[in-house]
Backbone as CSV, one residue per row, in Angstrom:
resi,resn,N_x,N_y,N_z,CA_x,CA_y,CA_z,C_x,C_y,C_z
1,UNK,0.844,-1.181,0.000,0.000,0.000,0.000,0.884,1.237,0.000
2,UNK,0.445,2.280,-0.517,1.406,3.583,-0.864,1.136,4.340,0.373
3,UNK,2.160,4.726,0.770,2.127,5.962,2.075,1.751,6.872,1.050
4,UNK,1.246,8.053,2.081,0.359,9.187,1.960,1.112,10.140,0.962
5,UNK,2.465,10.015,1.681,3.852,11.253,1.233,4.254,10.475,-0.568
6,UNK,4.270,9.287,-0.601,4.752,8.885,-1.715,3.666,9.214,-3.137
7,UNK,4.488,9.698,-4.041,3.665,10.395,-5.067,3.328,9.241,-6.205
8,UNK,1.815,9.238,-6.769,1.824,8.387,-7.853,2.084,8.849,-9.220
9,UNK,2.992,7.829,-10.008,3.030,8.435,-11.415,2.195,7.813,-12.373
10,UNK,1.306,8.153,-13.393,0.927,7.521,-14.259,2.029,7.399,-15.494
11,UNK,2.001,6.430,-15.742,2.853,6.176,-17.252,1.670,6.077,-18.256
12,UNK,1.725,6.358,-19.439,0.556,6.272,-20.151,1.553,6.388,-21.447
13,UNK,1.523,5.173,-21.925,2.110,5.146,-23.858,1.349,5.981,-24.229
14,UNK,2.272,6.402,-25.630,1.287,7.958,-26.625,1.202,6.810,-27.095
15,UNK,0.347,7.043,-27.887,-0.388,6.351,-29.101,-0.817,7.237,-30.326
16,UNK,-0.263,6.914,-31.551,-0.717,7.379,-32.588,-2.223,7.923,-32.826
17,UNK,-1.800,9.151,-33.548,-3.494,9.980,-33.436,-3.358,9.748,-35.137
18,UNK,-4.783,10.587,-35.356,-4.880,10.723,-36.758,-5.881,11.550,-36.679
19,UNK,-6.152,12.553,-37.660,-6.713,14.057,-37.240,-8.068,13.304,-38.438
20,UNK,-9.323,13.568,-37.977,-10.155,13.424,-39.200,-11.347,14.801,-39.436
21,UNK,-11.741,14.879,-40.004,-12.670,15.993,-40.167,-14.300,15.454,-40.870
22,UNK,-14.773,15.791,-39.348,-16.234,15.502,-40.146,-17.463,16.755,-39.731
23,UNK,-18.328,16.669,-40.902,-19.722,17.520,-40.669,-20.652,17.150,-39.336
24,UNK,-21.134,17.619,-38.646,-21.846,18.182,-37.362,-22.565,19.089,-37.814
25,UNK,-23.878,18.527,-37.785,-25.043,19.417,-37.508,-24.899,20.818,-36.760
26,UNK,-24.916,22.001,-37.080,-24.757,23.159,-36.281,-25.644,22.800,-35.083
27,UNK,-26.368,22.510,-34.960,-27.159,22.363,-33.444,-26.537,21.516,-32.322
28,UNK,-26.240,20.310,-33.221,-25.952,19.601,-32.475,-24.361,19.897,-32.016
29,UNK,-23.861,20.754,-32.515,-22.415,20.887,-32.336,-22.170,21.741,-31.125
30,UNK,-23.319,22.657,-31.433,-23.912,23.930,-30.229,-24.240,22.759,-29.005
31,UNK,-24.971,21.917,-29.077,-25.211,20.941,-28.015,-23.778,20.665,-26.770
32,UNK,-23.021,20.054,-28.297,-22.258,19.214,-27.627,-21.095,20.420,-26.804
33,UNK,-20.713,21.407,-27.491,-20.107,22.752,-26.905,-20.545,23.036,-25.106
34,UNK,-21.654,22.867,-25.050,-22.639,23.361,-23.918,-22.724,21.820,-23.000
35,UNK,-22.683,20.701,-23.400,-22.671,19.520,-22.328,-20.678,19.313,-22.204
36,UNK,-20.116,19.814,-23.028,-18.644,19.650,-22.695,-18.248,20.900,-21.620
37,UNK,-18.620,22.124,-22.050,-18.517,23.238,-20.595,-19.124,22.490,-19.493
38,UNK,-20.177,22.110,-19.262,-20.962,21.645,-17.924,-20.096,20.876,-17.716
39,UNK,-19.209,20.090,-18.238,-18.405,19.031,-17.690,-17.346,19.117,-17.250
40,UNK,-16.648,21.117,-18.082,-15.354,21.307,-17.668,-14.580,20.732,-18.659
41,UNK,-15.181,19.916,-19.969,-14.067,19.686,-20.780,-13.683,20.554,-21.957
42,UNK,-12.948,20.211,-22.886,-12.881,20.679,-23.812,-14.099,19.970,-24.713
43,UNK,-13.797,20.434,-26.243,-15.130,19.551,-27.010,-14.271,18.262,-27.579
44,UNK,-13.185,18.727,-27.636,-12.294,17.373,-28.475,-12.072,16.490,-27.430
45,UNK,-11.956,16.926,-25.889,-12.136,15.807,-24.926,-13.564,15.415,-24.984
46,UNK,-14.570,15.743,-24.836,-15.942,14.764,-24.858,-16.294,14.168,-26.038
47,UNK,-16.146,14.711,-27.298,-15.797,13.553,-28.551,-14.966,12.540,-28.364
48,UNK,-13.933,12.930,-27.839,-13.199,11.299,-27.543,-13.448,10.576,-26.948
49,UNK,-14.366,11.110,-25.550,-14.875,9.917,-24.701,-16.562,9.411,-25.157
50,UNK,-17.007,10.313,-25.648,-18.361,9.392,-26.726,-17.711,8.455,-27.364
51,UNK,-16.864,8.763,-28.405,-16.256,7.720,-28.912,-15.745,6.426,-28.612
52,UNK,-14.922,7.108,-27.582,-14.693,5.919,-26.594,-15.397,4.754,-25.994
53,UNK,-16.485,5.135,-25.424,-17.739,4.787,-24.180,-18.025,3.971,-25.631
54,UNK,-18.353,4.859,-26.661,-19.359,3.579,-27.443,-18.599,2.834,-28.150
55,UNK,-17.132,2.885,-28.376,-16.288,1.809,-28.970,-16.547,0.814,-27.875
56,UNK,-16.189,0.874,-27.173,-16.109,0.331,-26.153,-17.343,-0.926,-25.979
57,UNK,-18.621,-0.221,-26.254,-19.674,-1.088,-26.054,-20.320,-1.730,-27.079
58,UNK,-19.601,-1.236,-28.453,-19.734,-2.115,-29.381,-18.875,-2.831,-29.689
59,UNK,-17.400,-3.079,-29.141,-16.423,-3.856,-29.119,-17.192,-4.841,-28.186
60,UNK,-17.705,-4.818,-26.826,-18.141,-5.723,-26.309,-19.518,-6.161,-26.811
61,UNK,-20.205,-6.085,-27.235,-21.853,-6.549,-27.901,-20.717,-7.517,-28.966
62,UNK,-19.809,-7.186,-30.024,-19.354,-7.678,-30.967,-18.377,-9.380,-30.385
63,UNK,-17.623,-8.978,-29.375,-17.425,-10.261,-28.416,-18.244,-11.288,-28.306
64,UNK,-19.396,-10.438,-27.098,-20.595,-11.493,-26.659,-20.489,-12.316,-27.766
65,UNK,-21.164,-11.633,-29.062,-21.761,-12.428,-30.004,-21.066,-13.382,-30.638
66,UNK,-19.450,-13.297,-30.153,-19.235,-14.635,-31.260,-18.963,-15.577,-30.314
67,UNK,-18.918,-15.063,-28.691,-18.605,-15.833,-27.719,-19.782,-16.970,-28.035
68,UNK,-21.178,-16.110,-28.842,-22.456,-17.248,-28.424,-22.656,-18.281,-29.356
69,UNK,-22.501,-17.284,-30.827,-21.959,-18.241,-31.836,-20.992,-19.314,-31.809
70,UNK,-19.832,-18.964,-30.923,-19.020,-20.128,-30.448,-19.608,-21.135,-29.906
71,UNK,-20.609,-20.712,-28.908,-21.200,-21.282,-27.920,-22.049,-22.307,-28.719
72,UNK,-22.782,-21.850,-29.820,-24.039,-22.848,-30.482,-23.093,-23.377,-31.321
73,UNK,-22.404,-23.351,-31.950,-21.053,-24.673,-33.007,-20.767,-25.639,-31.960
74,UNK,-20.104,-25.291,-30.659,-19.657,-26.176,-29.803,-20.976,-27.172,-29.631
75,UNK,-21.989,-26.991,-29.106,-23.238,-27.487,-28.466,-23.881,-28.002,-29.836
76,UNK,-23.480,-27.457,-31.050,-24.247,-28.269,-31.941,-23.402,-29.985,-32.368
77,UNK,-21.857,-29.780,-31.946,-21.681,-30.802,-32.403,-21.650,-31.863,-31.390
78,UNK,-22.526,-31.456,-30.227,-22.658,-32.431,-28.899,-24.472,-32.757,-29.258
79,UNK,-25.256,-31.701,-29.419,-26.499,-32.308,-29.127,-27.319,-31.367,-30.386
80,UNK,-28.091,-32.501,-30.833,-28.655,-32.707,-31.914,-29.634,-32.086,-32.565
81,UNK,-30.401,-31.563,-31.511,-31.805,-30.518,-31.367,-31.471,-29.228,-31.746
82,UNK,-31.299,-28.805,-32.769,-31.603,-27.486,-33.257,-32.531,-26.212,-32.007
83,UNK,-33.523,-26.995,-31.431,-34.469,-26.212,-30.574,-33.795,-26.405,-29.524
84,UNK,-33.386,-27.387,-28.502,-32.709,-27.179,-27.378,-31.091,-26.268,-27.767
85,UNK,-30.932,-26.550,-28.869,-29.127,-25.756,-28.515,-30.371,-23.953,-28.674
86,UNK,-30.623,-24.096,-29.494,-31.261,-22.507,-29.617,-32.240,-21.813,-28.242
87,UNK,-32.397,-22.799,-27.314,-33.050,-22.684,-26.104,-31.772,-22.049,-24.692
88,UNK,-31.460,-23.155,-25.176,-30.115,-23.094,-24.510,-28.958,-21.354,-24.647
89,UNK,-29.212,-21.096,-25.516,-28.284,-19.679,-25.861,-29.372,-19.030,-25.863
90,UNK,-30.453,-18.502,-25.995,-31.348,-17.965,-25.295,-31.545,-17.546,-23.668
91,UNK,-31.337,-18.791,-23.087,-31.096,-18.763,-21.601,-29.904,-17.899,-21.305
92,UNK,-28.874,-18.020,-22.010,-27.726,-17.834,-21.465,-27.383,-16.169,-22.189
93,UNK,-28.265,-15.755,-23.279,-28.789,-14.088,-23.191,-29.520,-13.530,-22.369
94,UNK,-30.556,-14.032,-21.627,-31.572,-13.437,-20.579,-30.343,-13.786,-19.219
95,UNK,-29.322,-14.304,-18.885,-28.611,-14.676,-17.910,-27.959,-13.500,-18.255
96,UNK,-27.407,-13.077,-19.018,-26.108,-12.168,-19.209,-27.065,-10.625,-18.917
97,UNK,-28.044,-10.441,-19.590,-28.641,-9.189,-19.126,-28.992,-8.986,-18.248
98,UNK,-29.219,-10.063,-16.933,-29.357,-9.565,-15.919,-28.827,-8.820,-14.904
């Protein structure tokens, strides 16, 4: 555990950027201007973390899904029923959303 006095450093690799330019609705740009002040950020910091947040959650939806697809190949070449393996990964979507 870190004493109080001892300072933490973050190390953080740069990572390659790449500048892109896209169209924004004037309103919505006005939006996003006005929820990035309330936040104290800049606007190019809360674009990056939208971006982020939803890479993020479509990187994982994109997982799940082949985890399940994995899941029904495996189970199809054990059991025979088309309706139980498809029952079966059903269950195990209403399990995960809970």
């Amino acid at each position: 555990m870190n004493k109080p006095e001892e300072e933490l450093e973050l190390h953080l690799k740069p990572r390659t950027t790449e500048t892109v330019s896209i169209k924004i609705p004037t309103e919505a740009l006005e939006s996003l201007k006005k929820v990035a002040a309330n936040r104290d950020m800049t606007l190019e910091a809360l674009l990056k973390f939208y971006i982020g947040q939803s890479l993020r959650q479509d990187l994982a939806k994109l997982f799940s899904e082949r985890v399940l697809e994995s899941t029904a190949e495996v189970l199809a070449r054990h059991i025979e029923s088309k309706e139980e393996i498809l029952t079966i990964i059903q269950e195990i979507q209403a399990e995960a959303t809970l």
